[in-house]
C-alpha positions as CSV (number, residue, x, y, z in Angstrom):
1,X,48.5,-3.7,10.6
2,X,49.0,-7.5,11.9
3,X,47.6,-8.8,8.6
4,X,50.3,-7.0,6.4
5,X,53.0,-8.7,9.0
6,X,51.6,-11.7,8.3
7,X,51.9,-11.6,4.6
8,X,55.5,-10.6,4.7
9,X,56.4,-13.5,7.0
10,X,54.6,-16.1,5.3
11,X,57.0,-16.4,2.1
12,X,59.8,-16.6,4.9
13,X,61.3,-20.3,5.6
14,X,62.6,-21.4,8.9
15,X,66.0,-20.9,8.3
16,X,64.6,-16.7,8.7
17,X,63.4,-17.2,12.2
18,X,65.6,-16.4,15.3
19,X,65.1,-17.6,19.1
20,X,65.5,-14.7,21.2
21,X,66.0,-14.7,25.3
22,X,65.8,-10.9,26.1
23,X,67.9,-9.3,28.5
24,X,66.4,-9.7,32.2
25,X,64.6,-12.8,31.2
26,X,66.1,-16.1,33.0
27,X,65.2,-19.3,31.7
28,X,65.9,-22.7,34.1
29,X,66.1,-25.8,32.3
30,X,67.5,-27.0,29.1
31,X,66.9,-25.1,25.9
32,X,66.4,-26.6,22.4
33,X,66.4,-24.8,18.8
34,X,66.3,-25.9,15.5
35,X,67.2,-22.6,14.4
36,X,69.7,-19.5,15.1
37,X,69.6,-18.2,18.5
38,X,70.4,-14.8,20.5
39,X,71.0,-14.9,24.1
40,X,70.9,-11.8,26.6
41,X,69.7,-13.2,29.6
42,X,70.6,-15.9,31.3
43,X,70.0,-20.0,31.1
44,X,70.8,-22.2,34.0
45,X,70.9,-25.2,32.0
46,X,71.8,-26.4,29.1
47,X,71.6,-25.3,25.2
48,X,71.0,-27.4,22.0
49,X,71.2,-25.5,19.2
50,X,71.3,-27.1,15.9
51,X,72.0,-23.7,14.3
52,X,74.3,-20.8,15.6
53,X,74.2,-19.5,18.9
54,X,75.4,-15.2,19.7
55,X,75.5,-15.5,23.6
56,X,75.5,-11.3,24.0
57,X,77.5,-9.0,26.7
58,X,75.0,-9.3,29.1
59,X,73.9,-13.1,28.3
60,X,75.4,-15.7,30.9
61,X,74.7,-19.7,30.4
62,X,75.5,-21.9,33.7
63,X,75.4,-25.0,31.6
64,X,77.2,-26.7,28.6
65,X,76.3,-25.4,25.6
66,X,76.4,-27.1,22.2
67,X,75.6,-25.4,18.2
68,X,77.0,-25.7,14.7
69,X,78.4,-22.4,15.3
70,X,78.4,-19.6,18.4
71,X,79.5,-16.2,18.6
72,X,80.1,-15.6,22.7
73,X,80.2,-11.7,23.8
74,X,79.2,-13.1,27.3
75,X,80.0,-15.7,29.7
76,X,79.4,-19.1,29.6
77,X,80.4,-21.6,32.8
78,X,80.1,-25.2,31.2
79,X,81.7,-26.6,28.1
80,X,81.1,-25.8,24.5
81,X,80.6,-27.9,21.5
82,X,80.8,-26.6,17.9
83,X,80.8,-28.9,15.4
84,X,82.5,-25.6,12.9
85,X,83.2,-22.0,14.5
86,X,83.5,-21.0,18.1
87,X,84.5,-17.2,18.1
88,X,85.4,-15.9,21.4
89,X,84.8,-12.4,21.4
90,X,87.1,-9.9,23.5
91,X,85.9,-9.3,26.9
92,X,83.5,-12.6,27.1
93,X,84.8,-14.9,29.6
94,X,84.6,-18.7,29.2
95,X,85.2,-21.7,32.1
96,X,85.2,-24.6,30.9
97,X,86.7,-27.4,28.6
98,X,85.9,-26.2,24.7
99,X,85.8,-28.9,21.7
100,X,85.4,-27.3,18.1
101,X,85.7,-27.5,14.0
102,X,87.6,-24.0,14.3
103,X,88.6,-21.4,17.0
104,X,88.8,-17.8,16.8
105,X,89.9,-15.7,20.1
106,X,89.9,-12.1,20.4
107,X,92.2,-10.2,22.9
108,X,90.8,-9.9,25.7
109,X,88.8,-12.6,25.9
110,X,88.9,-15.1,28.8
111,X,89.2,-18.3,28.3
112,X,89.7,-21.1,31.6
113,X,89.5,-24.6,30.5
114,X,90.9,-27.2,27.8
115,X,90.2,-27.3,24.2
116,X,90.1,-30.1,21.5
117,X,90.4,-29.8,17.8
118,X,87.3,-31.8,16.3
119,X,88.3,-33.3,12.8
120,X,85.5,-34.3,9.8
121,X,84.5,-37.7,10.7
122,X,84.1,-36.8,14.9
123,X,82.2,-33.5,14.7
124,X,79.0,-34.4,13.2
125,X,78.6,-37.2,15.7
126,X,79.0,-35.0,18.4
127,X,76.4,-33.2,17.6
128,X,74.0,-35.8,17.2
129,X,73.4,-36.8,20.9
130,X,72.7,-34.4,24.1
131,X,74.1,-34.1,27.4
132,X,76.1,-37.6,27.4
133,X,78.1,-36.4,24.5
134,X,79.7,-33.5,26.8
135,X,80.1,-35.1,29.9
136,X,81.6,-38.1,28.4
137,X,83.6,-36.5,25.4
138,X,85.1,-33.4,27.1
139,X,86.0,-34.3,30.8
């Protein structure tokens, strides 16, 4: 049974594999991916994501978070970098100061903080250095 699993995955690249944090599961500390991630617990710290991040309804990050691209059904309480799409998705709630390629907002979606338009030459700089880059960059 594992053997056949294992012969499936082993054509698949890295670009195929998601980070999961399951629902109930609370991480504290930072968290690093080189690929996609999907968040339904919750992370007191911050995220690194050099992918895309879907934060789900029940996910919560108390920390900054910072990905290519994110998808948020949930609630995040720190900033948020994307170097392309942010999509806030109705009902997720959002307090802090956002800095992005592109912005899409739902109705109903709550968002408390700033936001800043990155253009083509800033954004993939952003992305290249941790923590300092939000702390410095978005306050």
């Amino acid at each position: 049974m594992f053997k056949s699993r294992e012969k499936s995955n082993a054509g698949g690249s890295a670009a195929d594999s998601i980070s999961m944090i399951a629902a109930g599961m609370k991480i504290i500390g930072d968290v690093e991916s080189e690929n996609d991630m999907r968040i339904d617990g919750h992370i007191e710290g911050n995220i690194y994501c050099k992918s895309k991040v879907v934060l789900g309804q029940s996910g919560k990050v108390n920390g900054d978070l910072q990905a290519d691209n994110a998808d948020i059904f949930g609630t995040v309480n720190g900033h948020i970098i994307t170097r392309d799409l942010l999509c806030l998705k109705s009902k997720c709630t959002i307090n802090g100061d956002i800095k992005v390629g592109r912005l899409d907002i739902q109705q109903d979606a709550e968002f408390n903080g700033s936001c800043t338009m990155l253009h083509e030459q800033t954004a993939p700089k952003l992305l290249t250095e941790k923590n300092p880059v939000l702390q410095d960059q978005v306050n």
